[in-house]
C-alpha positions in Angstrom: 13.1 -40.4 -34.4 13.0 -39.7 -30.5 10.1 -41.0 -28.6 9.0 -39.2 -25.4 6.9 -41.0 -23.2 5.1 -40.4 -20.0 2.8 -41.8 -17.9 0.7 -41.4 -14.1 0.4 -44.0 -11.5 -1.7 -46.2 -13.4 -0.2 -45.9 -16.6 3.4 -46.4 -15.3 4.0 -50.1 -15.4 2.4 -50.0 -19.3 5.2 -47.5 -19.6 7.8 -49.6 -18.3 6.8 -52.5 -20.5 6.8 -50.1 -23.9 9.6 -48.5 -23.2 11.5 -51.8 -22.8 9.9 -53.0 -26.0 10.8 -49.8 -27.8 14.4 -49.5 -26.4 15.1 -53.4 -27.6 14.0 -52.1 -30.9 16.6 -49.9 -30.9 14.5 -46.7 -30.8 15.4 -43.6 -28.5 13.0 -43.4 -25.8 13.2 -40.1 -23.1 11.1 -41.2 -20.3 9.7 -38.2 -19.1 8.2 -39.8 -16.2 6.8 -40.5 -13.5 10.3 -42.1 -12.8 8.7 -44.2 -10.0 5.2 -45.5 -9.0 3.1 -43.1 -7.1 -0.2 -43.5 -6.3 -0.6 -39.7 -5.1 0.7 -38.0 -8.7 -0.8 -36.5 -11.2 -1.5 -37.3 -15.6 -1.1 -33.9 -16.7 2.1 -33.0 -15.4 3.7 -36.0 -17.8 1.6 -35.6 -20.3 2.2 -31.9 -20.5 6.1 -32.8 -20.7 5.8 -35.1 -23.3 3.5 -32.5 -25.4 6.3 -29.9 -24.9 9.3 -31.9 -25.6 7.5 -33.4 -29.0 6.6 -29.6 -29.9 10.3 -28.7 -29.6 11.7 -31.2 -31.4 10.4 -31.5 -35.4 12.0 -35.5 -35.0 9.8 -36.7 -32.6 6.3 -38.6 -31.2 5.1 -38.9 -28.0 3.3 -41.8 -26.2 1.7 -41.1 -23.3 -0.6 -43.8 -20.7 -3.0 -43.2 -18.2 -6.0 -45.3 -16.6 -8.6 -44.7 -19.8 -6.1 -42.8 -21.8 -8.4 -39.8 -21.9 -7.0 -37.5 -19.0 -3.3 -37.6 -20.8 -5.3 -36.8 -24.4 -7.3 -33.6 -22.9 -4.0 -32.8 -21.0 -1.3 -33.6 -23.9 -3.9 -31.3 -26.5 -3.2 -28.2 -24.2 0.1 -27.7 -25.0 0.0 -25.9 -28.7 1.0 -27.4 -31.6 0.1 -31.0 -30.5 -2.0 -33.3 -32.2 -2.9 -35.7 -29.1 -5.5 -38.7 -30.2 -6.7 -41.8 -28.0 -6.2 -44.9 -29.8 -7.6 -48.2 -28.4 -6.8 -50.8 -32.1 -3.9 -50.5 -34.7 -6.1 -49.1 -37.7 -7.8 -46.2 -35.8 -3.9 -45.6 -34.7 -3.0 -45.4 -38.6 -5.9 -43.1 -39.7 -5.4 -40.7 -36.9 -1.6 -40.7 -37.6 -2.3 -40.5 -41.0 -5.4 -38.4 -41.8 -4.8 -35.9 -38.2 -1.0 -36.1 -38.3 -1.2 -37.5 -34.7 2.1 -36.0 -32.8 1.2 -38.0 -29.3 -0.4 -41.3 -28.8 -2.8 -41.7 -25.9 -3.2 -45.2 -24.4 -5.3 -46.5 -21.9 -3.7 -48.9 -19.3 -6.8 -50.4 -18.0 -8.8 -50.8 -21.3 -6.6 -52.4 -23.5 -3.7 -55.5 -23.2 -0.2 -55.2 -23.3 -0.3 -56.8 -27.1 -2.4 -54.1 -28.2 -0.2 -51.3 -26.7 2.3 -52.6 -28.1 0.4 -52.9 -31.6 -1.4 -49.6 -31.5 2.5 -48.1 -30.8 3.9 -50.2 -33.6 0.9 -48.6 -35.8 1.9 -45.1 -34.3 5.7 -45.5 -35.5 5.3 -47.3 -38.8 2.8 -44.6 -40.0 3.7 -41.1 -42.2 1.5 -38.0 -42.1 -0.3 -38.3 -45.1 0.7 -35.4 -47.5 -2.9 -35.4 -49.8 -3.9 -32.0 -49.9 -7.1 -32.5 -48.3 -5.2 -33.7 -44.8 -2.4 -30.8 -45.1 -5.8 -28.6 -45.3 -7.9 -30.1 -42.1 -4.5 -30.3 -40.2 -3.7 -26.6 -40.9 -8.0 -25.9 -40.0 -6.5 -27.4 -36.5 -4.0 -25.7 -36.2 -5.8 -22.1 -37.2 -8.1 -23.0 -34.4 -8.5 -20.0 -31.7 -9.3 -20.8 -28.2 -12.5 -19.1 -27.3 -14.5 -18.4 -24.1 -17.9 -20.2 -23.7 -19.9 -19.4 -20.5 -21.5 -22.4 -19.1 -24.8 -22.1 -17.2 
């Protein structure tokens, strides 16, 4: 399995730390940046790459980290045919994985510890896209999703 994995300013030294977790693990981590800390860039541009790489290649997940975890989420779930879900403990990591088939993991770097990172990431990995009927038919609702127009006043 390939792991992409991106991350902003703020996210970027969580990055550092999982991908040298995941690398001693023996996994093959692409780090699609930031390749250095800077406080002037921007989370969607590396969550978008991660998004696009993962939808390109049918072996893959994507973990991507920002300061709540919520910018890279709305950011990664852009990108069609992505299934980008905010995970802050190891059994919400499972269902989502599980019941959503969850194809990027979203991880705040201020709101959670290293350990649970590295434990929601650990979850992330470990966990199949469940194959019961009733998930295949919720992920496909997803995926049948249009975008639509709303005005806003």
């Amino acid at each position: 399995m390939h792991i992409y994995i991106g991350a902003d300013h703020r996210g970027f030294a969580r990055k550092e730390a999982l991908t040298r977790h995941l690398t001693a693990q023996g996994h093959k981590v692409i780090d699609c940046g930031a390749a250095s800390l800077d406080p002037s860039d921007d989370y969607p541009d590396y969550a978008q790459a991660v998004a696009r790489r993962v939808v390109t290649d049918a072996d893959a997940r994507g973990i991507v980290v920002c300061g709540s975890g919520a910018g890279v989420c709305i950011a990664a779930n852009k990108v069609s045919g992505v299934r980008a879900g905010l995970a802050l403990e190891p059994a919400q990591v499972c269902d989502a994985t599980a019941h959503d088939h969850l194809t990027v993991l979203c991880l705040s770097a201020d709101y959670m510890t290293r350990d649970a990172a590295v434990a929601c990431v650990e979850a992330f990995l470990a966990t199949p896209h469940a194959k019961e009927e009733r998930h295949e038919r919720r992920v496909a609702q997803i995926t049948d999703c249009a975008p639509h127009e709303e005005t806003r006043t």
